[in-house]
TIRO-556268 format. One record per residue (C-alpha): residue in three letters; x, y, z. Coordinates in steps of 0.001 Angstrom, whole numbers, plus 500000, padded with zeros to 6 digits. Layout:
REM TIRO-556268
ALAXYZ...
***
This chain:
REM TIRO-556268
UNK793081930884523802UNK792674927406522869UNK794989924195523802UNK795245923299520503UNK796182927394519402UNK798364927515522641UNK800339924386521276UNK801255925887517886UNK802815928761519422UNK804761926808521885UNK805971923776523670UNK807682923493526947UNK808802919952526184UNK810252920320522888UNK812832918156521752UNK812788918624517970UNK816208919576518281UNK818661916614519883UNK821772919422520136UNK819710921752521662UNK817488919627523968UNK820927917616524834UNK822614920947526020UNK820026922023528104UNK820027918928529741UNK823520919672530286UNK822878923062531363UNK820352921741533909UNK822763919281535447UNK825216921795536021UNK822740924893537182UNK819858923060538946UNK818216926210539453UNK818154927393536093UNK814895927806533582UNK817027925770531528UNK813944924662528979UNK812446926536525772UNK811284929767527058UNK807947931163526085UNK807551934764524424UNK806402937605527210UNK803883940065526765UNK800596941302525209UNK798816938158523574UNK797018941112521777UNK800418943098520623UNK800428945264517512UNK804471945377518331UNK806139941968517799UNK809937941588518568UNK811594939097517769UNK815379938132519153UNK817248935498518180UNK817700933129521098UNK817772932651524807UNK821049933677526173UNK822900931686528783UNK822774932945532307UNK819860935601530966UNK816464934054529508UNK817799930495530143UNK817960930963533638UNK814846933431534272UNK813064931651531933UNK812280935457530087UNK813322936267526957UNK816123939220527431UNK815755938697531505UNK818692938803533539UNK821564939434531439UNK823008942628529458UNK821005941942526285UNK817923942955528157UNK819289946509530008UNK818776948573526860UNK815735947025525429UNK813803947545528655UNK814750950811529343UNK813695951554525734UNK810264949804525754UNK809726951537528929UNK810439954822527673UNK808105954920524813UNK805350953334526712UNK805236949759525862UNK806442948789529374UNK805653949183533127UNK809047948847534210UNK812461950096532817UNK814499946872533991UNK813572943790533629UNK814850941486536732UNK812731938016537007UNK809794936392535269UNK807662937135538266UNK808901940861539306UNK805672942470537998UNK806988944205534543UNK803299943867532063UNK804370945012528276UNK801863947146526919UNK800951946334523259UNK804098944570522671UNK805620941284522835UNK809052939768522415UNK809808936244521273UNK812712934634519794UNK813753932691516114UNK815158929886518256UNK813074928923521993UNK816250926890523137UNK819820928340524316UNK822326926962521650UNK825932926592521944UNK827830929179522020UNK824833931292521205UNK824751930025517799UNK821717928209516828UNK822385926054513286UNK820157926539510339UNK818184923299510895UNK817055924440514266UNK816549927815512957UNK814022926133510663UNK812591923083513064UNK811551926445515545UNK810629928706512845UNK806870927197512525UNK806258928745516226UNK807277931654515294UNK804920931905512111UNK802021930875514418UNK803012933605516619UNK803157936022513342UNK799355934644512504UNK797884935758515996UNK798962939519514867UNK796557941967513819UNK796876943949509645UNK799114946681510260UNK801397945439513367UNK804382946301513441UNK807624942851513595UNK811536944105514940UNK813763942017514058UNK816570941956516130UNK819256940894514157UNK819954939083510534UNK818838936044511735UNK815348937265513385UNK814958939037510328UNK815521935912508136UNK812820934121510031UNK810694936363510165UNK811108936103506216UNK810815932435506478UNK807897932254508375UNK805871934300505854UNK807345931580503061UNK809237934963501444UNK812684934564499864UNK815127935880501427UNK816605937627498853UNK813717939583498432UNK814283941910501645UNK817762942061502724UNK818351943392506517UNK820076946368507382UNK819734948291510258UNK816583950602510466UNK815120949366507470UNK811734948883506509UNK810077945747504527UNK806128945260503637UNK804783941856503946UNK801581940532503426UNK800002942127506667UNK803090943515508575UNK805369945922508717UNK809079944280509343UNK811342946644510931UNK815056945655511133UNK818031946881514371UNK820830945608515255UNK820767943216518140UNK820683944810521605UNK824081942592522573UNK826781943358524650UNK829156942738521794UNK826874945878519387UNK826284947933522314UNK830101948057523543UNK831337948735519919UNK828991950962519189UNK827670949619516113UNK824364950073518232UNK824085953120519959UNK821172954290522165UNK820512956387519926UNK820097954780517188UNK818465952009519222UNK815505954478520319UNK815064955583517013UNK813755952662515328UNK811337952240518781UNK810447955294518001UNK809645954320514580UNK807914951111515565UNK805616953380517706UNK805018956479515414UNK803929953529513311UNK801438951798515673UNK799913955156516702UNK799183955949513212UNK797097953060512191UNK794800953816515770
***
């Protein structure tokens, strides 16, 4: 892949976002160890599976520098991708621990940790033209997960669709132009714990997102 292609999909030295940029310089001073930077998507440049989360958590892809590495986010997504195939590895542990995704990628709306874990909607929109690069390097028919309202929204965004025109709710499914957008509840401790995401029901949309990949083989 070019420079030039490679550049619209990411930069490690983004500061298009003072808040942001200014708390991970924060975060950096007071965990010198950390990844503490905008952290790249992992996985397949040739996915037909796209997830997208919305941000990098504090002491998980912040620090590993992999998005859903190292914290709780990341225990049930893993395990999942693993199950039906789309990883090598049911945990994810470190950036360099070996784990290749097969025909799937994740990313995130936002590439920097917020505050609080709450990204505001300027930086939602000063990230969201990575993410529609990312969307453009996708093949007709692949399949985009949203994690979450806000993945969902830019997703929506970053195919210039209203977002009234597709409203998220979990499990749903939402043509665009050339993708499929598939919605879940985030994977967080906070869903997870209360049950408003079960395993279950977490596994089922997977299972959904790969009964829909297989068919279009």
């Amino acid at each position: 892949m070019c420079a030039s292609r490679v550049s619209r999909l990411f930069d490690p030295d983004c500061k298009r976002c003072p808040r942001l940029s200014g708390f991970l310089e924060q975060v950096a001073r007071e965990h010198p160890h950390y990844h503490a930077a905008p952290v790249p998507a992992f996985g397949d440049a040739r996915a037909r599976l796209l997830i997208v989360g919305l941000a990098p958590g504090m002491h998980g892809a912040n620090r590993t520098g992999r998005p859903f590495t190292g914290d709780y986010a990341g225990i049930l997504l893993y395990q999942t991708l693993y199950d039906f195939g789309f990883g090598t590895r049911p945990v994810s542990e470190a950036a360099d621990d070996g784990l290749r995704l097969r025909n799937c990628r994740i990313s995130n709306a936002v590439k920097c940790l917020p505050p609080q874990n709450k990204p505001e909607t300027a930086e939602i929109r000063a990230c969201n033209g990575f993410l529609r690069a990312e969307l453009e390097t996708l093949p007709a028919g692949a399949v985009v997960l949203a994690l979450g309202k806000i993945a969902h929204d830019a997703v929506l965004r970053a195919h210039a669709i209203p977002l009234s025109a597709h409203r998220f709710a979990h499990a749903a499914e939402h043509g665009l132009e050339r993708h499929l957008l598939l919605d879940s509840y985030h994977c967080s401790r906070y869903n997870t714990q209360t049950r408003r995401l079960t395993p279950e029901m977490f596994r089922a949309v997977v299972a959904r997102a790969r009964a829909l990949i297989d068919s279009t083989d």
